[in-house]
C-alpha positions in Angstrom: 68.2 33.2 -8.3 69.0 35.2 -5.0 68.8 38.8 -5.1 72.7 39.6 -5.0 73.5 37.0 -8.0 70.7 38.9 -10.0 72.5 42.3 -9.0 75.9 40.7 -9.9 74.4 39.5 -13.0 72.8 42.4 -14.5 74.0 45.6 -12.7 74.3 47.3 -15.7 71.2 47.4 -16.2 70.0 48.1 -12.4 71.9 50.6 -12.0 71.7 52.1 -15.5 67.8 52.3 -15.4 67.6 53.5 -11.0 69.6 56.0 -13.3 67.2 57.1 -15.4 64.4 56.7 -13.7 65.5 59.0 -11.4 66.7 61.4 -14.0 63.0 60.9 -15.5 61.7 61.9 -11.9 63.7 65.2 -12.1 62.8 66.3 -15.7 59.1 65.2 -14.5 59.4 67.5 -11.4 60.8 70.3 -13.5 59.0 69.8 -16.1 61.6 70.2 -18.5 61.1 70.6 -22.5 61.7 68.5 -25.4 65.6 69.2 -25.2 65.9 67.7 -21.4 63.4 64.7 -22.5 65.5 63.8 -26.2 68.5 63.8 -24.3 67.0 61.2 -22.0 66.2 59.1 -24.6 69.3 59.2 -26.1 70.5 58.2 -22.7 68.6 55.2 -22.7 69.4 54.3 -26.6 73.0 54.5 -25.6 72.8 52.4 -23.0 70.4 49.7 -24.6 73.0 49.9 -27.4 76.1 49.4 -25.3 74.3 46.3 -23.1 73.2 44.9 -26.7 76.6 45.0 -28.0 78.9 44.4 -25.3 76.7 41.4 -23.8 78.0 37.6 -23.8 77.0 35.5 -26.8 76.7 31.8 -26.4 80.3 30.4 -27.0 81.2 27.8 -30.5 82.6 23.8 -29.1 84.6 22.7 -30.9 84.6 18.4 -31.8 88.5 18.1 -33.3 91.7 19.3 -32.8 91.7 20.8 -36.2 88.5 22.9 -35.4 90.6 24.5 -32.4 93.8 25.2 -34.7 91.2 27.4 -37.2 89.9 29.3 -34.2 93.3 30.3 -32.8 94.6 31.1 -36.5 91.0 32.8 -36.9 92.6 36.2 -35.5 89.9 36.5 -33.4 89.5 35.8 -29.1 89.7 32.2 -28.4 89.2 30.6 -24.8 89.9 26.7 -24.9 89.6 25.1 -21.8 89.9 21.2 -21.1 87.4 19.4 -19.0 88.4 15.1 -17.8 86.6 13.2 -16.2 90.1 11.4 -14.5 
């Protein structure tokens, strides 16, 4: 994996922990209390929250046409796409 797909791939988290890394490096350097550091780790449980919950799942096939009529009467998200060899 090249360096720009990983970046693509998982800025979220790049960019979410150069964050708080660098917000660690200025409580560090001003050597804040227990208020500045418990509201850096809530930081970092909201974000490993949000990434947990908002992440891509691996997706259900479906083997019949009848299987693809309950998902889009399931009320929930469906993307069907066709794939032919022809």
């Amino acid at each position: 994996m090249e360096p720009i797909e990983f970046l693509n791939r998982h800025s979220f988290l790049v960019f979410g922990g150069l964050a708080l890394v660098g917000l660690g490096a200025f409580l560090l350097f001003r050597r804040a209390g227990w208020i500045g550091w418990g509201l850096w780790a809530l930081a970092l449980i909201a974000l490993a929250v949000f990434w947990l919950s908002m992440r891509t799942r691996p997706s259900q096939s479906f083997a019949s046409q009848a299987e693809i009529e309950a998902a889009l009467q399931s009320g929930r998200p469906v993307l069907v796409y066709w794939f032919s060899n022809y």
